[in-house]
C-alpha positions in Angstrom: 0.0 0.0 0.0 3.0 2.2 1.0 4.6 1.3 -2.5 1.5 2.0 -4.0 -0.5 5.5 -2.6 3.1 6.8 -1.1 3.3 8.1 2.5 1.5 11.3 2.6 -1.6 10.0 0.8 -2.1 7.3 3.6 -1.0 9.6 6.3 -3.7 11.8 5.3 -6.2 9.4 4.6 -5.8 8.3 8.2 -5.8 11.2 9.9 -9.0 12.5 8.1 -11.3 10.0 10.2 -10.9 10.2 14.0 -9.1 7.3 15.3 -12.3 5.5 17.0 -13.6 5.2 13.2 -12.8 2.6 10.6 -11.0 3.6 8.0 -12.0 2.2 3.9 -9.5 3.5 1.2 -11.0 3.6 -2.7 -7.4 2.7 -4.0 -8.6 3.9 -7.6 -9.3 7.5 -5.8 -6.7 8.2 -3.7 -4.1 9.0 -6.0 -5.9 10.4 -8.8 -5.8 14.1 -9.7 -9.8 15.3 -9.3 -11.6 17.8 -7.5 -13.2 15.5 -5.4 -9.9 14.1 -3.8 -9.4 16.3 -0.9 -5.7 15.9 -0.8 -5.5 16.1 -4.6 -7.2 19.8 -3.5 -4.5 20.5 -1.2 -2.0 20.3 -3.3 -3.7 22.0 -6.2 -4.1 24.9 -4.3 -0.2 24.9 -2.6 0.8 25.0 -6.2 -1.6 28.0 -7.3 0.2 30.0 -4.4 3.9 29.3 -5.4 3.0 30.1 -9.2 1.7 33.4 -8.1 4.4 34.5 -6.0 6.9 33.0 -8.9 4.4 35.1 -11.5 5.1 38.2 -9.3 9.2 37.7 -9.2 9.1 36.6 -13.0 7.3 40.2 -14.2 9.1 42.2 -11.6 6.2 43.4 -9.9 6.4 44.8 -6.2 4.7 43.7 -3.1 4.9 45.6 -0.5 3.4 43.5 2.5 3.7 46.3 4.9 1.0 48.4 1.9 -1.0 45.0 1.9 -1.6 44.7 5.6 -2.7 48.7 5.5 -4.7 48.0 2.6 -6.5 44.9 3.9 -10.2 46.9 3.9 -9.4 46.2 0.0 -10.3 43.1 0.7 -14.2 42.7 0.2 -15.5 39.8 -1.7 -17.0 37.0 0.2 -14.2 35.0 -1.2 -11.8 37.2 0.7 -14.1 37.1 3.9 -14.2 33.4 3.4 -10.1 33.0 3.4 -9.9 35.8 6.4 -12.2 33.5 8.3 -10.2 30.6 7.8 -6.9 32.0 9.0 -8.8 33.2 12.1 -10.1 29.7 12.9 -7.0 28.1 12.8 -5.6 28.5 16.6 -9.2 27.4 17.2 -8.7 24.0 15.3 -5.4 23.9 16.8 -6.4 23.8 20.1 -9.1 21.2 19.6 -6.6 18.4 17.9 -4.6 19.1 20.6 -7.4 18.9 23.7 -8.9 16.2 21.7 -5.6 14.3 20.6 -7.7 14.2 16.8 -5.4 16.0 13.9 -8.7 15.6 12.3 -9.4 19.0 13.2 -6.2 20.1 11.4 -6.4 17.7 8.3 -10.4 19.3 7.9 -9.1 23.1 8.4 -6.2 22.8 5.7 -8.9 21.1 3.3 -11.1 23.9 3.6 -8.4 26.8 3.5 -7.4 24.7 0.1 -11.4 24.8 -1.2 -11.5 28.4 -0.7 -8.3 29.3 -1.8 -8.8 27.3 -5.3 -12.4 29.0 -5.2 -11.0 32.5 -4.8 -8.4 32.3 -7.0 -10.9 31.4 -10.0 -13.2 33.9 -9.3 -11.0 37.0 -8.7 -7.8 38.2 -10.8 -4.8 38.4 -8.3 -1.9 39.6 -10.3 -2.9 42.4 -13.1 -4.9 44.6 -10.9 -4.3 47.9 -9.7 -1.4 48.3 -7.0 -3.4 48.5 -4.0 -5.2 45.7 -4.3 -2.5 43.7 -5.7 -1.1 44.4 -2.5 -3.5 43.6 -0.3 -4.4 40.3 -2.0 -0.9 39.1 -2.0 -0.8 39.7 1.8 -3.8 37.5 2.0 -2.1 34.5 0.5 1.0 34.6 1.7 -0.8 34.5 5.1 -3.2 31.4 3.3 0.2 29.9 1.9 1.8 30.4 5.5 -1.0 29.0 6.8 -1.3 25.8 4.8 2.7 25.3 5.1 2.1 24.7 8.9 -0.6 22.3 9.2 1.1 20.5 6.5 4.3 20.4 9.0 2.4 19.6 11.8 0.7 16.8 10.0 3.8 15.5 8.4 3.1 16.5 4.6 5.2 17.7 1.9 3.1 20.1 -0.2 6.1 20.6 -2.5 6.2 16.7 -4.1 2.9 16.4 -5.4 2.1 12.4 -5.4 -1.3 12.0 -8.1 -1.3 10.5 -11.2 
């Protein structure tokens, strides 16, 4: 199975159900590239934030995260609402995988932060828009892309080797 799905597929297919539940695993799902794999979702989402910030450095635009974090009342889609929430309910899920012992909590959290992030970034342009906004955007995902790098340590997962078909 190891050889098969590779460690972080299994690790997070385990850690997705709470330990007093049985686990079942669709072997033709788990390592396939689709919208309805949550881990597939993850890691589509990981890679939308590093090509952004590598489509910033490659067109020698600025960002100014100092003019982002002034600028944050930029921010005013629901999809922006949505990814603010998220980062603000992370020390909540935090704290209950660690009263509960259940990383559950944490595997849910970065599956959702990945949802909305892949949801926001097709509904709202993030690079060619005017300065301020640019700014304040990019703020918002590096805190998203910050965010998502720690649960994945906590949880053991490298977001950088992508392991789907």
């Amino acid at each position: 199975l190891l050889q098969q799905l590779g460690a972080d597929i299994i690790r997070f297919e385990y850690l997705r159900e709470p330990a007093d539940k049985s686990i079942s695993f669709d072997l033709n799902h788990l390592n396939v590239a689709s919208d309805d794999n949550p881990l597939y979702v993850v890691y589509h989402a990981y890679e939308i934030l590093q090509t952004i910030f590598e489509q910033i450095k490659l067109r020698k635009l600025k960002w100014d995260k100092k003019k982002g974090l002034a600028g944050l009342h930029h921010l005013t889609y629901d999809h922006e609402r949505t990814l603010l929430t998220d980062l603000v309910r992370y020390p909540e899920q935090l704290q209950l995988a660690q009263e509960t012992h259940s990383p559950t909590y944490l595997v849910n959290h970065l599956t959702d932060i990945a949802k909305d992030m892949v949801a926001y970034y097709h509904a709202h342009q993030l690079i060619d828009i005017e300065d301020k906004v640019r700014h304040a955007r990019l703020t918002l995902i590096a805190c998203i892309k910050q965010n998502m790098e720690n649960i994945a340590e906590l949880l053991h997962l490298d977001l950088k080797t992508k392991p789907f078909k």
